[in-house]
TORMAR-896036 format. One line per 8 residues: number of its first residue (from 0); for each residue x, y, z of C-alpha. Coordinates in steps of 0.2 Angstrom, whole numbers. Example, Ala and Ser with C-alpha at 12.3 -4.5 7.8 and 13.67 -1.06 7.14 Angstrom:
BEGIN
0) 62/-22/39 | 68/-5/36
This chain:
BEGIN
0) -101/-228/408 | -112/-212/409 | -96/-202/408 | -90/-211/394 | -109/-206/383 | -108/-189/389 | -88/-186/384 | -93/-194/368
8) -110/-184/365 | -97/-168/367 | -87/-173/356 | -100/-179/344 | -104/-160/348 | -90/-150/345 | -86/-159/331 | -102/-154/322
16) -99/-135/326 | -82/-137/318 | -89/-143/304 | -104/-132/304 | -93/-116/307 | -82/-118/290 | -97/-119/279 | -104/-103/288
24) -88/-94/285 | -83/-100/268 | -97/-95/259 | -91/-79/260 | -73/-83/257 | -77/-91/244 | -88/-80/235 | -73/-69/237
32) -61/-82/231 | -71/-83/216 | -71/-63/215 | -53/-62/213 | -52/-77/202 | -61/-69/191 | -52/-52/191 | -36/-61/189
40) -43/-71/176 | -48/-57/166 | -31/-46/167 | -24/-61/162 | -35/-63/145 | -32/-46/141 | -14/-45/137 | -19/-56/122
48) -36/-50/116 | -39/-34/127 | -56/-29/137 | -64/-28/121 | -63/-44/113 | -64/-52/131 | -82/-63/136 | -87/-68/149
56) -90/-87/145 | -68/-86/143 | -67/-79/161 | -80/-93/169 | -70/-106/160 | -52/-99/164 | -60/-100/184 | -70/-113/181
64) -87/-107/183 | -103/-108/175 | -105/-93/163 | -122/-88/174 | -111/-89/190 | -101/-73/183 | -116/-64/186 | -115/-65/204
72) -102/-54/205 | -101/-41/191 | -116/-38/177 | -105/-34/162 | -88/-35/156 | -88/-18/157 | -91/-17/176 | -76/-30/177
80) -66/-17/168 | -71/-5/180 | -67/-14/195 | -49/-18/188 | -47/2/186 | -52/6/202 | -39/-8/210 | -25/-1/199
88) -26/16/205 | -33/17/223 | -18/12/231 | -7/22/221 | -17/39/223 | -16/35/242 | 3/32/243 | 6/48/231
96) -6/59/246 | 4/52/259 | 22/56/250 | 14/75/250 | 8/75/267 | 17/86/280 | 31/100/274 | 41/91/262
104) 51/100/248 | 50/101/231 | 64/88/228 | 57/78/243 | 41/76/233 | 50/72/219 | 59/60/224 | 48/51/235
112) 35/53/222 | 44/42/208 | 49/30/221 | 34/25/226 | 28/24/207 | 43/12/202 | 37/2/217 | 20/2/216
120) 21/-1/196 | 32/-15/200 | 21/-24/211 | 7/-21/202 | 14/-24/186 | -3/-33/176 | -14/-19/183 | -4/-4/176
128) -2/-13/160 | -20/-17/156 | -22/3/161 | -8/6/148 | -18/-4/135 | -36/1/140 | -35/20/140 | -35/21/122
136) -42/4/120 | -61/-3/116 | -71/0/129 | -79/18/132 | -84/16/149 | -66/10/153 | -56/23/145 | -69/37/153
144) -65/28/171 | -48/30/166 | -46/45/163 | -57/52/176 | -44/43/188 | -29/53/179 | -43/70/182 | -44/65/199
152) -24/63/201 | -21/82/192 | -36/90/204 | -27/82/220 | -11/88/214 | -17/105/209 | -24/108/227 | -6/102/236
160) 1/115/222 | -8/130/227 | -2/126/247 | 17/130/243 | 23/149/239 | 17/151/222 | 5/166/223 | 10/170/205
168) 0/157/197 | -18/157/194 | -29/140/195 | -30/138/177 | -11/136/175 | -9/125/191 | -21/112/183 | -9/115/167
176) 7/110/177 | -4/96/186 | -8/89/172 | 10/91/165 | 17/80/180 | 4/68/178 | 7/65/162 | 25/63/166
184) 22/52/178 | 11/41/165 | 25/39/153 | 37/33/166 | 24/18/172 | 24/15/154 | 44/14/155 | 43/4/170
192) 33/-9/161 | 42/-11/147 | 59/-14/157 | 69/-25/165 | 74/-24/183 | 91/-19/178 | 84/-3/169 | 76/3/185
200) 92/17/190 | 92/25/171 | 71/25/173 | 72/33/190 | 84/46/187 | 76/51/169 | 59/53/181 | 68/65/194
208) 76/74/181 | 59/78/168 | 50/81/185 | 63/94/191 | 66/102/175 | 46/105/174 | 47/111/193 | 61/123/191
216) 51/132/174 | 37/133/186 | 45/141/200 | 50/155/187 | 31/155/177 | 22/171/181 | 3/168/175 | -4/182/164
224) -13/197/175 | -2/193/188 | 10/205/198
């Protein structure tokens, strides 16, 4: 009998801890939960009335929320905004690093460099069409972030630049070809988006082509007061 109380009492035990132990953790899963709820609530919303006309009384009652609860995880609609920015681009600008890492040529980069755009715009398809709709949209602290991000993308770039053998051109122009890829590679994620699947090979190969077509001018461009 004793053996019976003390198998039962550690039982009784063990089953407490279980019980114990997923309250513990889920408060943290949930809040989490919750988090993303709310961010996917919110790119959702968007397509129909942008960040702008969003509030956050429609996002707690598309998660299901109270409207104060929001507040636990972002303090305005524009920090929202910002959040979804910085998750549409951190990836991205890690995945276009790697593609340059190493001693890859010119056509390697290009390549490898639309490649991982068509994916990644793919895969993230809601993201890079609310940063299509946002950076000319409502919200200043939005499109500032956004842009910023495409600064950021040009300055990266412009560094890599100045590695290969291009002793011919001065900063200023490097940040001017930087920013002529970049901008390139904006209007193809804006293509990407507004395609089918099936369209993907026409995309990909006008990409390669503007991007070369820019490369090639460069290779010949002497900046001014240079030998």
């Amino acid at each position: 009998m004793p053996d019976t109380v003390h198998i039962r009492a550690l039982n009784d035990a063990g089953n407490a801890l279980a019980t114990l132990s997923p309250v513990t953790e889920s408060r943290s899963d949930k809040k989490e939960r919750t988090r993303r709820a709310i961010l996917d609530a919110a790119l959702a919303l968007t397509e129909e009335v942008g960040l702008a006309g969003l509030s956050l009384r429609q996002v707690a009652k598309e998660v299901g929320i109270v409207p104060t609860a929001f507040y636990r995880h972002f303090a305005s609609i524009d920090e929202l905004g910002l959040a979804l920015v910085e998750e549409s681009f951190v990836s991205l600008r890690a995945m276009i690093r790697d593609v340059r890492q190493g001693a890859p040529s010119l056509g390697q980069i290009v390549d490898r460099s639309v490649a991982v755009l068509i994916e990644h715009v793919g895969e993230q398809r809601t993201h890079f069409a609310f940063i299509a709709r946002e950076r000319s949209g409502g919200s200043a602290v939005v499109r500032e972030a956004i842009r910023r991000e495409f600064e950021l993308f040009e300055r990266e770039l412009a560094t890599d630049l100045a590695r290969l053998p291009m002793d011919h051109w001065s900063g200023d122009d490097l940040r001017i070809l930087s920013n002529l890829i970049v901008r390139s590679m904006v209007n193809t994620s804006e293509d990407i988006l507004l395609a089918e699947r099936r369209d993907l090979t026409e995309i990909r190969h006008r990409a390669r082509t503007q991007l070369m077509m820019v490369i090639v001018g460069a290779l010949n461009w002497k900046s001014r007061g240079r030998d």
